[in-house]
Every structure is written in C-alpha cells, then in structure tokens.
N, C-alpha and C positions, 0 to 999 in steps of 0.2 A: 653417637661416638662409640659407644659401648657394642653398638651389634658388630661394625664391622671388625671389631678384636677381635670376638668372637668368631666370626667367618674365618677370619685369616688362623686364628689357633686351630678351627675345624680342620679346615684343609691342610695345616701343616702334618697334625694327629695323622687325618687320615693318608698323608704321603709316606708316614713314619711309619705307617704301620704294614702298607700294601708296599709288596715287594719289587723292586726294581728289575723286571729279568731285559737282560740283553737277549736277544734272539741269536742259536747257533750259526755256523758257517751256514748260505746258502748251498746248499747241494749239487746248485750246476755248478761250484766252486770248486768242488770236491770230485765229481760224479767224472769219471772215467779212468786213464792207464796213465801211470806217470812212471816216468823211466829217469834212470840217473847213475851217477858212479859214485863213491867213495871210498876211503881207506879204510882199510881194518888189518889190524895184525902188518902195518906195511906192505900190505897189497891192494891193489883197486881194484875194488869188488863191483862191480854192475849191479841194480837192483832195478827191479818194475814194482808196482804196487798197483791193483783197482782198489776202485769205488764205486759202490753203487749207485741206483738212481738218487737213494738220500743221501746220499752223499758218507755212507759210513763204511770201513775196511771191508774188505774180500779177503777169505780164504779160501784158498784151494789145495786140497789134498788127494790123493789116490790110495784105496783100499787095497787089503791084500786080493779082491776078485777083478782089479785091472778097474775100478768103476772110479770117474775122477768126479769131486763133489765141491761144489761151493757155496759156502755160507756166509752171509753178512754177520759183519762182527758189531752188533747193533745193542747188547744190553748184556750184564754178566750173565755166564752160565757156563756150559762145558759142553767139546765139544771132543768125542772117545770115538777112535776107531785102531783095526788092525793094518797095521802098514803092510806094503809089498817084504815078504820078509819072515814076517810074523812079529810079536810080542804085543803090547797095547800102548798106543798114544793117547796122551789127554793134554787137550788144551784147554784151562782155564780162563775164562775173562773176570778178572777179579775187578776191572773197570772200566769205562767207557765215560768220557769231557769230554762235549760236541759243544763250542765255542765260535764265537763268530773267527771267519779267519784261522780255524784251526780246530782240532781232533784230538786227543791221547787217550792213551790207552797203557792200561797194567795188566799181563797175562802173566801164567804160569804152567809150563809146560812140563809132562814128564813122559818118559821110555822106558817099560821094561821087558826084556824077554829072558826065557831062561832057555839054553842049548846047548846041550852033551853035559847037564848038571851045572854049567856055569851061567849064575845070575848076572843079567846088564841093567845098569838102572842107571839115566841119565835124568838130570834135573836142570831146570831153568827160568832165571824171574826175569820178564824185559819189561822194561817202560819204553814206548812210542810217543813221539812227540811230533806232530805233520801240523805247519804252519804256515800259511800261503804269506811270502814274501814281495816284493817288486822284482826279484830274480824269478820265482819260479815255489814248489814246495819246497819248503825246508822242513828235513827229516833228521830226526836224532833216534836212535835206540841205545839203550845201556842196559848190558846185557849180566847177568851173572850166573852161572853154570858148577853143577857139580857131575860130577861120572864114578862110577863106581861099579868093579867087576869082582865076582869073588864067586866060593864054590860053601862047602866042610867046614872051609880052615877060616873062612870072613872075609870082608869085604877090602876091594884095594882101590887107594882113588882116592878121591875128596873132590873139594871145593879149586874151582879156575880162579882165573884172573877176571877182574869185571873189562868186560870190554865196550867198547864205546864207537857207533858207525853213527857218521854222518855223514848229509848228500844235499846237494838241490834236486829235484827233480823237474824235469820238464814235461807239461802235458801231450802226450803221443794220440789220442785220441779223446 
C-alpha cells in the first residue's frame, strides 16, 4: 500500500517541478501578408503586415542609398539605419511573446537629425498585439510618441497623445 503513495507523490513532485510549456502559434498560422483597415485619429487607415516562414513580424525599411532591407523581428535587439533624408533611425525590440494563437511585441523607436542648426528628435514606445481570431488577425497597437524641435534657445514639443489602432486583418497570401 505504501509503494504506490509513494509513486503517485513521485510523479506529482516530479509534474511540479517540470514545467508546462504550451508550444507557440504554429507558423503556417502566422507566415505570410495580411492586410486590413482600421481607425486612427478618425480616419481609416489601411495597414499590410508579413510574416515569416516562422511565423515572426517583417520589417522593411529603405536607407538613405535607395537599398530597401528586411529583417525578421525574431528576439530583442536594435535595428540603426540612415533614412532617405538623412539623420538616424533606431528601432528597438525590447520584446518579442510567440504564443500559440498569437505574437506581441514591445518596440521603441527614435529620430534624430540636425539641419541648418535645428535639432529634430522624435520618440516612440508601441506595444503589438496579433492574435488569430475566427474572423481573421486581430491587431492592436498603442502607440505613445514624443517630438521635439529646438536650436541655441532649447527644445519645443513634448509628449502626444497615446494612440490606440486596431484592425482585423485578412490573409492576402
């Protein structure tokens, strides 16, 4: 009588102790273009989004030599280049949740250039949230933003409003 306590205490130990992982979104869930509208500011904005073969965000940017680049947004880190334009972009990925059924993400982006003495320096934190629905993706971003121009005499600007887009999207390919 005694051993099989024993068994059954083993194996509860050992369930307690090894961790339960859920496996993220499959990737052919995820993996292609998905396209969709939503409001922002009271206006309907259009948006596309890829996905890689794993299933994790695309970005795509153009440098200032005309060269267009895309990077999977696959684990934190930064990603610095000069825009068509000039001054420096940097995009931070301060997160990345691959979840079954869904994606998010926390980035932080900034802008600055300086021309004819005056400094431009934009900033901004988004959270991404992509979560496959019975409609389609469901996307959220909230978004918060500061801008700030100045020379000599200091900086003029501050902090926006937080702004908040969401969408369904539907897969295009």
């Amino acid at each position: 009588m005694r051993a099989p306590l024993l068994a059954c205490a083993a194996v509860a130990l050992l369930i307690s102790i090894i961790p339960l992982s859920i496996p993220p979104a499959n990737a052919a869930e995820l993996t292609g273009t998905w396209q969709g509208a939503g409001t922002l500011g009271g206006e309907v904005t259009e948006i596309a989004v890829g996905f890689s073969e794993e299933g994790f965000l695309l970005f795509t940017y153009e440098d200032n030599r005309g060269n267009v680049r895309t990077v999977q947004l696959d684990e934190p880190g930064q990603v610095r280049f000069v825009p068509p334009g000039g001054g420096v972009k940097t995009m931070r990925i301060i997160s990345v949740d691959k979840r079954p059924g869904g994606l998010s993400y926390v980035l932080e982006t900034s802008f600055e250039r300086t021309s004819g003495g005056i400094l431009d320096q934009q900033y901004a934190s988004e959270e991404y949230e992509f979560k496959l629905t019975s409609e389609g993706l469901a996307f959220r971003r909230v978004s918060r933003a500061a801008s700030y121009v100045g020379d000599r005499g200091g900086p003029m600007g501050g902090p926006k409003d937080q702004e908040v887009f969401e969408a369904v999207l539907k897969k295009v390919d």
